[in-house]
C-alpha positions, -999 to 999 in steps of 0.1 A, spaced: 83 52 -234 106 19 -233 115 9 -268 123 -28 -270 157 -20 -292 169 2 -262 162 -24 -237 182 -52 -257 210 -33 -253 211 -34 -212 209 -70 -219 244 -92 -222 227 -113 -251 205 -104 -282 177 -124 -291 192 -148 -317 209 -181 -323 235 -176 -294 211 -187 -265 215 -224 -275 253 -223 -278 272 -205 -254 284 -216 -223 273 -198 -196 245 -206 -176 235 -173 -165 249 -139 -177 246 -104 -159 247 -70 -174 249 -38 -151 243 -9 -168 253 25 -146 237 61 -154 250 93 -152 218 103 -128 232 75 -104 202 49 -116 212 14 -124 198 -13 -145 208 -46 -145 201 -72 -173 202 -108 -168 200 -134 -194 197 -170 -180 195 -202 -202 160 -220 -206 178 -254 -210 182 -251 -170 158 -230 -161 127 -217 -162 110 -181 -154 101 -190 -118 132 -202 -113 151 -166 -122 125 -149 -104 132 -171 -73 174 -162 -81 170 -124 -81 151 -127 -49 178 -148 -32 207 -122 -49 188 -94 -35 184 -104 1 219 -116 1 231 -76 -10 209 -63 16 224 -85 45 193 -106 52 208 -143 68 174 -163 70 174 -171 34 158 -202 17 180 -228 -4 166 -236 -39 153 -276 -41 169 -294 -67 142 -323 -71 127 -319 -102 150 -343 -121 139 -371 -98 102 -362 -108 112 -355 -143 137 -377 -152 161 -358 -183 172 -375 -210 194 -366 -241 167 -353 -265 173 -368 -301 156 -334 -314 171 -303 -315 157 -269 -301 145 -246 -327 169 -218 -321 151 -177 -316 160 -158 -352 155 -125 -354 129 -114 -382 139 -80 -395 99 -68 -402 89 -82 -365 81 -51 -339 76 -51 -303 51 -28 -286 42 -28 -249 6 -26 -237 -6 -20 -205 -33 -38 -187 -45 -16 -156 -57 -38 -126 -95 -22 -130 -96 -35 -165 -84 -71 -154 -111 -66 -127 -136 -57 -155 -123 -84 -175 -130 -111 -149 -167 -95 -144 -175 -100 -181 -158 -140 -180 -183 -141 -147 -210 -132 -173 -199 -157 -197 -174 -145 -223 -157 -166 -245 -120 -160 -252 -92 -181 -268 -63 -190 -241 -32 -209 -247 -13 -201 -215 19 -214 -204 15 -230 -166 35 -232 -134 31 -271 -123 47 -260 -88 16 -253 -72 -8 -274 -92 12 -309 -84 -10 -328 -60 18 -325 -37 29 -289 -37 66 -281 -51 85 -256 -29 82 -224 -43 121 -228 -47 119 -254 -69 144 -251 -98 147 -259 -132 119 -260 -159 89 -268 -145 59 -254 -166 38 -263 -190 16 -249 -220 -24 -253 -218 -49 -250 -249 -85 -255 -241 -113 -256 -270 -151 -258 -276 -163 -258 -305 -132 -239 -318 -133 -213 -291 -124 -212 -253 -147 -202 -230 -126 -184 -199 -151 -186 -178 -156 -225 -174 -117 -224 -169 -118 -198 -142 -152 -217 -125 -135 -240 -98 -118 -206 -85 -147 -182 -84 -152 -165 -48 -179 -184 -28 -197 -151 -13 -220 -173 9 -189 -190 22 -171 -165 24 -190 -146 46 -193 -174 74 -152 -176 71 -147 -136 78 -171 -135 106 -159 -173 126 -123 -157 119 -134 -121 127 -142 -141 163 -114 -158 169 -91 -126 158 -108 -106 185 -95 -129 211 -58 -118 203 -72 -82 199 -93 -80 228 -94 -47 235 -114 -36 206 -147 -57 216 -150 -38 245 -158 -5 254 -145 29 268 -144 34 304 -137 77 306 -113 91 281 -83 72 282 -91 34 295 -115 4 281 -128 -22 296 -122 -55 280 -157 -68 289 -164 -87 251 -198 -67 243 -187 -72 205 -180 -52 171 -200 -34 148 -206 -60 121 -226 -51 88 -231 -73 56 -248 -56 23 -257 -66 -10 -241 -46 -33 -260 -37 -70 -225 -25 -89 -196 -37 -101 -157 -37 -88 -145 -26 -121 -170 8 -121 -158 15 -83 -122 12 -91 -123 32 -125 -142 58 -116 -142 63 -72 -166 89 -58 -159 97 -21 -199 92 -20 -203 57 -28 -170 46 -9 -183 61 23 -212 40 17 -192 3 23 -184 20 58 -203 11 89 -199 43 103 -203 78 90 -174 95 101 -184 124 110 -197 133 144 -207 99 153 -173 84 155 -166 100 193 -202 85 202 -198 53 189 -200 26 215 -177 0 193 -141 9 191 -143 -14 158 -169 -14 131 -169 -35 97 -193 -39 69 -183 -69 43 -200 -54 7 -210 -83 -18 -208 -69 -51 -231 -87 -83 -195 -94 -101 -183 -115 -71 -161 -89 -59 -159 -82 -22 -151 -50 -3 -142 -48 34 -151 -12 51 -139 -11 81 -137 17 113 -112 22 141 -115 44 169 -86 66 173 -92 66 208 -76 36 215 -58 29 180 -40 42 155 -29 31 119 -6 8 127 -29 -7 151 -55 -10 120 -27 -22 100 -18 -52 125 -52 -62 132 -59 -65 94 -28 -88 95 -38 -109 121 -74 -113 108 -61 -122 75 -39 -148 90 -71 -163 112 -86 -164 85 -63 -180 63 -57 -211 89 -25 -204 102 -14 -217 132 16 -191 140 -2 -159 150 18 -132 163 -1 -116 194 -6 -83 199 18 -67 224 -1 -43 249 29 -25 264 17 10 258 -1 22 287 28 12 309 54 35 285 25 62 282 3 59 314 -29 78 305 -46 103 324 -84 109 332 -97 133 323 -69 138 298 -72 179 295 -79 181 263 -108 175 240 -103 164 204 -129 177 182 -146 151 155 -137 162 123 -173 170 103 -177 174 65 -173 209 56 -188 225 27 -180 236 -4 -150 209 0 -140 185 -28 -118 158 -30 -87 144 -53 -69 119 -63 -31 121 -71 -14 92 -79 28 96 -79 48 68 -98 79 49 -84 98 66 -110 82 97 -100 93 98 -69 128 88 -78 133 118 -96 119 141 -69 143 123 -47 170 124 -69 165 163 -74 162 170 -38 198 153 -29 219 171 -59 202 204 -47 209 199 -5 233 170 -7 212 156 18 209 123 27 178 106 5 144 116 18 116 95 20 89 90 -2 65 104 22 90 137 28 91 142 -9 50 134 -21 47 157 11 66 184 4 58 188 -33 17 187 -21 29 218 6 47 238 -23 16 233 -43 -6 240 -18 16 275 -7 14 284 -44 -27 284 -44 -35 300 -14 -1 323 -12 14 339 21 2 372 11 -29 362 25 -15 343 51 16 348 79 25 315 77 19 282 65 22 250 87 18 217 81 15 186 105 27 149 100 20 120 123 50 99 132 51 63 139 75 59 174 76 22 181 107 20 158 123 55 172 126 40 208 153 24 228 145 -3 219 123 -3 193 87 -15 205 76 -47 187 56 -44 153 25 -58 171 23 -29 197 -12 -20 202 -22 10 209 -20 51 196 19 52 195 26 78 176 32 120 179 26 149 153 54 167 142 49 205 121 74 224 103 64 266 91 74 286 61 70 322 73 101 334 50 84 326 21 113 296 6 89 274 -10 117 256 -34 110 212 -33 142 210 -13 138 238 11 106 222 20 120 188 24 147 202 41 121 211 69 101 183 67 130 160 75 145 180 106 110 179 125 109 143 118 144 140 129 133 159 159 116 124 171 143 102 186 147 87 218 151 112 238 122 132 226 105 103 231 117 94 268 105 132 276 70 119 270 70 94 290 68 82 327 42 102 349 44 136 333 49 122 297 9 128 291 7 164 297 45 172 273 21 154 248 -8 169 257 8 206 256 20 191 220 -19 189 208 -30 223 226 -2 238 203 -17 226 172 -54 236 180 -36 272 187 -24 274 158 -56 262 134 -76 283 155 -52 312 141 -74 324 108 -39 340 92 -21 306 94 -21 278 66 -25 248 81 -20 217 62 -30 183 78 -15 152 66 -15 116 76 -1 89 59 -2 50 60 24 43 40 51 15 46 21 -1 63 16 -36 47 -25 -38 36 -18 -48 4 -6 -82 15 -36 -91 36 -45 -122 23 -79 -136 38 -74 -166 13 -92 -154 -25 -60 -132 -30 -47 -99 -18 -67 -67 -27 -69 -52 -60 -69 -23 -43 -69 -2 -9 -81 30 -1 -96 58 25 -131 69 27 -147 90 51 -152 128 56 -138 155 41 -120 188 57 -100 216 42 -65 214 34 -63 171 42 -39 150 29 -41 113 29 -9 95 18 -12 51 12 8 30 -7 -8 30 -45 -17 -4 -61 20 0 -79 52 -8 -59 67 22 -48 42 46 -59 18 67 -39 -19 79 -40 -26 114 -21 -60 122 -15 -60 159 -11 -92 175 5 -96 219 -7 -121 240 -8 -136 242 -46 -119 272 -55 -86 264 -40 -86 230 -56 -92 245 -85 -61 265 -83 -41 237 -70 -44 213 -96 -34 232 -124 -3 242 -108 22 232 -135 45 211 -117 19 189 -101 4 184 -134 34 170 -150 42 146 -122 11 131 -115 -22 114 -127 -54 129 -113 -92 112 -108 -120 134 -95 -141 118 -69 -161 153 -53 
């Protein structure tokens, strides 16, 4: 719980007369903790400067500390727009009032969705905001723009404000909205080629254009309720696809339904075939279509270099099996903090001195301990679990970040000695991912590269098939960058998974906070009911049921 007092002290200035008469410009405050956290305060003068224009420093300090060389001067024309003069009036200066308090309150983003669906319905609020003129001038500032450039706004009828005829000239267009995503959905598809056309055996398509699954619904519910309160039910409906059997059959390799809600709100579902895609694939395409759509005129293309390093093989040998909806099995959702994961970190190095695992190798790890501790290897000889790992940035060279295609291998690491400590686990999880460097990677290419990787999948169906093992199955699109498609009304409030469910499934994306991460974790009933009240998980995360 931050308490404003403590905070004031990382700060180099308190609140109070001072601001107005010292010198400096800009003062800095790093604060150093024994757990080998920083903070860093930093106070800058509002008689230069305004909140944009800090923001805009911090991110120019940052990439400077991380090496980055392509980084964008600040524009200094704001006095020619605004000429200055020497102000015969004096700034009030801040006093501090000895019976004022501060308290924080946090806004989730489904109530600011819930919020905008009631100013849709025509609440009346009073607003006196302060505004950015950067982006409102009729010919755009820079976004670097220094110096004070914002403005406060009051708006009144009849003594009140009503929000929503503020907020009208910005409301979503569904109608038009829906022409741009399917004219830009075309034009994307002629960059991604691959996924209008259709298989040709197991391993090669034939780019012949026959199209995409495209679905449009009307949808009687509001964002707010979906967000709140998911259920792995209704999400499944703004899919074109069940996923379940009919996602080998499918004649598309790309489906997509575009869900109109009654509040205004949009949701895109949208299907890949993993037989010619994986994640990052998705990821990329997403970007690109959001680009299209957005008007810009430098696209990246997709790079189609993966057959060449991997040549496939038909018939490839090996059958994957579609993954159909067991029952009895339920579905979670754990959401892990920034700050949570820190700490997990943080524990794991002072315990193994290791270099710092990953977000994914910790949130992992802690969901196998957990998941060890319900089941327990009495009842089992071991228990495995199996990651996918992105290559394109583990060869030599690294592949481009447009490379199309199913680049990627599954790694698995075994407790059979019954060490289910955080760090032992992560320990394990980070030498199989290890494992994958270039030279494990060169093995599986070339001519015989198909059946190493092929003998690589056998292993794993071995080893479910094996009734006295524990296998856990995870996948994870984190790192992947979803939350920035913009298709032009904004990036998403949020971003999740849907489909079926299947024992002992893990799902790992990027939560709606920076940092953070939601695991959608897939039990039988009676083992999720163990697994959820085991203590550790319960004071580390936050938990929504969506069965």
């Amino acid at each position: 719980m931050p308490e404003a007092e403590v905070l004031k002290q990382f700060v180099p200035y308190m609140q109070s007369g001072t601001e107005v008469i010292r010198d400096e410009q800009l003062t800095i405050q790093v604060n150093l903790f024994n757990c080998v956290s920083l903070a860093i305060g930093i106070f800058i003068s509002h008689r230069i400067a305004d909140g944009h224009s800090l923001i805009t420093f911090i991110n120019a300090w940052a990439a400077m500390a991380s090496g980055k060389s392509n980084l964008v001067c600040p524009s200094y024309n704001s006095s020619s727009l605004f000429p200055p003069r020497d102000s015969s009036w004096s700034r009030t200066e801040i006093l501090t009032l000895e019976k004022l308090v501060t308290r924080r309150f946090v806004f989730s983003a489904s109530k600011v969705a819930a919020l905008k669906a009631k100013v849709a319905a025509g609440s009346c609020l009073l607003q006196q905001p302060t505004l950015n003129l950067r982006g409102m001038m009729f010919t755009a500032l820079p976004e670097y723009s220094s110096r004070n450039l914002i403005r406060s706004a009051y708006a009144a009828v009849d003594g009140e404000t009503e929000l929503a005829s503020l907020v009208e000239a910005s409301r979503v267009n569904q109608s038009e909205i829906s022409y741009q995503l399917r004219r830009s959905l075309s034009d994307a598809l002629t960059q991604f080629y691959p996924l209008a056309g259709r298989m040709k055996g197991d391993s090669s398509v034939v780019c012949n254009d026959e199209g995409v699954g495209y679905v449009e619904a009307r949808v009687d519910g509001e964002l707010s309720d979906i967000i709140t309160q998911p259920e792995i039910e209704i999400l499944n409906l703004f899919l074109p696809y069940k996923l379940n059997d009919s996602e080998l059959s499918m004649e598309e390799q790309l489906g997509i339904q575009v869900n109109l809600l009654n509040c205004g709100g949009i949701v895109l579902g949208i299907c890949i075939s993993h037989r010619i895609a994986d994640a990052h694939t998705l990821s990329i395409f997403i970007k690109g279509w959001a680009a299209t759509m957005r008007g810009e005129n430098n696209l990246v293309c997709p790079s189609f270099v993966s057959a060449s390093l991997f040549p496939p093989r038909d018939p490839l040998g090996f059958k994957p099996q579609a993954q159909v909806p067991a029952e009895g099995v339920v579905t979670r959702r754990f959401v892990f903090s920034a700050s949570t994961i820190a700490a997990l970190q943080a524990e794991v190095i002072n315990s193994l001195g290791i270099v710092q695992p990953t977000r994914v190798q910790v949130v992992s790890a802690l969901i196998w301990k957990c998941a060890v501790a319900q089941t327990g290897l009495n009842k089992c000889s071991a228990s495995v679990v199996f990651h996918p790992v992105n290559l394109r940035r583990r060869m030599d060279p690294p592949l481009p970040e447009y490379s199309f295609g199913n680049i990627f291998q599954m790694v698995n690491a075994a407790v059979t000695d019954g060490k289910t400590e955080l760090a032992a686990l992560v320990a394990k999880l980070k030498a199989a991912f290890e494992e994958i460097d270039s030279n494990y990677i060169k093995e599986r290419q070339g001519e015989n590269g198909c059946e190493v990787i092929m003998s690589n999948f056998r292993e794993i169906g071995k080893l479910v098939a094996k009734g006295e093992v524990q296998v856990v199955k995870f996948s994870s699109w984190c790192g992947f960058p979803i939350y920035e498609a913009d298709f032009g009304w904004g990036k998403p409030i949020w971003v999740s998974s849907a489909g079926c469910a299947t024992n002992n499934a893990i799902f790992l994306m990027d939560s709606r906070w920076a940092g953070g991460i939601e695991a959608w974790v897939s039990m039988y009933d009676q083992d999720m009911a163990k697994f959820e009240q085991h203590p550790e998980l319960q004071s580390l995360v936050s938990s929504f049921p969506i069965s």
